[in-house]
N, C-alpha and C positions, 0 to 999 in steps of 0.2 A: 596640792590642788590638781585637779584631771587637768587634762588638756584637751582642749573642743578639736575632735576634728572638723576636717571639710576646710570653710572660708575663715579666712587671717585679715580680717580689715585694718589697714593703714592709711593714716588719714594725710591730708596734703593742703600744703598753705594754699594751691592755687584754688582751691574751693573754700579757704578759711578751715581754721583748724578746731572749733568746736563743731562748726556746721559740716565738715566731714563726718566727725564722731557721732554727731548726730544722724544721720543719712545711711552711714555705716550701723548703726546699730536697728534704727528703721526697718532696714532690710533684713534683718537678722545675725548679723555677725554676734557673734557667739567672745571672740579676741579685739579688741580693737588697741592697735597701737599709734600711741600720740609720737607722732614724728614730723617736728614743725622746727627747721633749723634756722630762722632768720629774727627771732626774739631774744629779748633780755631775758637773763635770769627772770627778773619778777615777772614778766609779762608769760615767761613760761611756767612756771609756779602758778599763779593765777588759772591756766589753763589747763595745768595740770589738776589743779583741785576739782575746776569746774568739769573737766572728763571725768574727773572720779564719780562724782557724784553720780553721773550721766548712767557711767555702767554697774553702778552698783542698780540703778534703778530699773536696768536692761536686764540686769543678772548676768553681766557678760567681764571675762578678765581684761583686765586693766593692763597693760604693758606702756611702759617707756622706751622709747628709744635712746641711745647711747649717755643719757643722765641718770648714773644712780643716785647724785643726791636731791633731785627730782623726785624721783620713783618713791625714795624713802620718805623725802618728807610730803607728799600728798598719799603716804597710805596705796601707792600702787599694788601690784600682785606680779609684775616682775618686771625685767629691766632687759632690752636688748643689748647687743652692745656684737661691735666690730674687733678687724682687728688692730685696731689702731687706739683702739679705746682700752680701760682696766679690764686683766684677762679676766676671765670666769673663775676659774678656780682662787682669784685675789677677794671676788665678790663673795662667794661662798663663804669667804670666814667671819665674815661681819656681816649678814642678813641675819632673818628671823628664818624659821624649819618652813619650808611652804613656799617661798619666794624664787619666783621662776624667772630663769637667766638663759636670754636665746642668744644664739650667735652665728652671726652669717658666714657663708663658708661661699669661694670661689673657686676652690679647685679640689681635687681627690686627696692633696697633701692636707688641706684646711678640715678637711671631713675626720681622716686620721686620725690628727692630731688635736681633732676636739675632746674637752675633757671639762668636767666640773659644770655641763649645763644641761637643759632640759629640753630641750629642741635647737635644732640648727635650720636655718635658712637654706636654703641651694639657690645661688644664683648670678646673674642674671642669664635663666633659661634661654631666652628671647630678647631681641634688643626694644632698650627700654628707654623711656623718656622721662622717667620719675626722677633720674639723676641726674648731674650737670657731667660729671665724670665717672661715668657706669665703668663696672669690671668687663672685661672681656665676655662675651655672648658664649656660654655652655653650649647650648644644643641639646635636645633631647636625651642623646646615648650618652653622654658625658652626666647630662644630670643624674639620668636612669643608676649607672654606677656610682654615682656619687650617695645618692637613696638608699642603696641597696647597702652599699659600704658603713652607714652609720649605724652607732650605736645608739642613736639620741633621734625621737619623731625627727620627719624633716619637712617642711614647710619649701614649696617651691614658689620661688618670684622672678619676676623680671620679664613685662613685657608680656605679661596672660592675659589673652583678652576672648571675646567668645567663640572670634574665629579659630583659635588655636587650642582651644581649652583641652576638645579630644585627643591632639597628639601627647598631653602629658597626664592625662586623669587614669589610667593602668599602669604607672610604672612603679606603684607601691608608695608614693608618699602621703605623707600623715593628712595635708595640706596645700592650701595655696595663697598665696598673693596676686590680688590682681586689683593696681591704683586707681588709675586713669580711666580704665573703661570702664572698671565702677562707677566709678563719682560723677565719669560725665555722662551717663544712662539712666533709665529708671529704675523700679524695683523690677519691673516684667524682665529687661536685661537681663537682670542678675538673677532673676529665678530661673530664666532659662539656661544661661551659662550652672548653674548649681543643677537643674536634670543632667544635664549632662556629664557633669562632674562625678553624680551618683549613678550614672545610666552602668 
């Protein structure tokens, strides 16, 4: 399956986690990934179905965050995952051909030594409030080589928001993330932030 450039929507309990997905694909998000950590198994299942559905009727890839058996049983199209989670190249041997496996990287050694996926994450570029215990703040130059160093598109997050969009939209990455200022803006926001991403 291609991979969308441009915008990576990730959705966030503090707006609820279909009505993210919903909002995010509104706008156009092309990726949208369910990352909703404070559910039960079934409560997350359940929404995981109900996102499928959502982007299959967007046209838009389905990603899970750090639950492959998530991903697999609602029919996802691929599965994020850390490094703390089952490596990539463990998931490779038991998917179906097509199933896309992204993996966030924090440093030049993480970038390196990624293997077995189809995009890697870089981040957090900026400091960020989508986590309760963020990785250490990159910084542009750090990311910039980090992008540059990969084998695999790379998707930048952490803390992109419209004021900042221009210092990392020429530094070669595939992508971006950006939570909070999505979700709590309109579409006009996000279209403007996306000129410029394309400018």
């Amino acid at each position: 399956m291609d991979l969308p450039k441009g915008f990576y929507g990730i959705t966030d309990e503090r707006f609820g986690c279909v009505e993210s997905a919903k909002k995010l694909l509104d706008f156009g998000a092309k990726i949208v990934q369910l990352r909703c950590k404070k559910l039960t198994d079934r409560e997350f299942l359940s929404i995981a179905d109900e996102v499928r559905r959502l982007t299959k009727d967007y046209g838009a890839v389905f990603i899970v965050d750090d639950r492959l058996d998530i991903a697999l049983l609602s029919d996802a199209d691929g599965v994020h995952v850390g490094d703390k989670d089952i490596p990539p190249c463990r998931i490779r041997e038991v998917v179906r051909d097509g199933f896309i496996i992204g993996l966030s990287t924090h440093s030049l050694d993480d970038v390196l030594k990624a293997d077995c996926c189809d995009y890697i994450g870089v981040g957090p570029v900026f400091e960020t409030t989508t986590k309760d215990k963020p990785h250490p703040t990159l910084g542009v130059e750090l990311a910039k080589k980090m992008v540059e160093s990969s084998k695999y598109p790379a998707f930048l997050i952490g803390g992109i928001k419209l004021e900042n969009i221009r210092e990392i939209k020429d530094i070669g990455a595939w992508g971006f993330v950006s939570v909070y200022d999505v979700l709590s803006h309109d579409k006009g926001h996000f279209e403007r932030m996306m000129e410029i991403w394309r400018s």
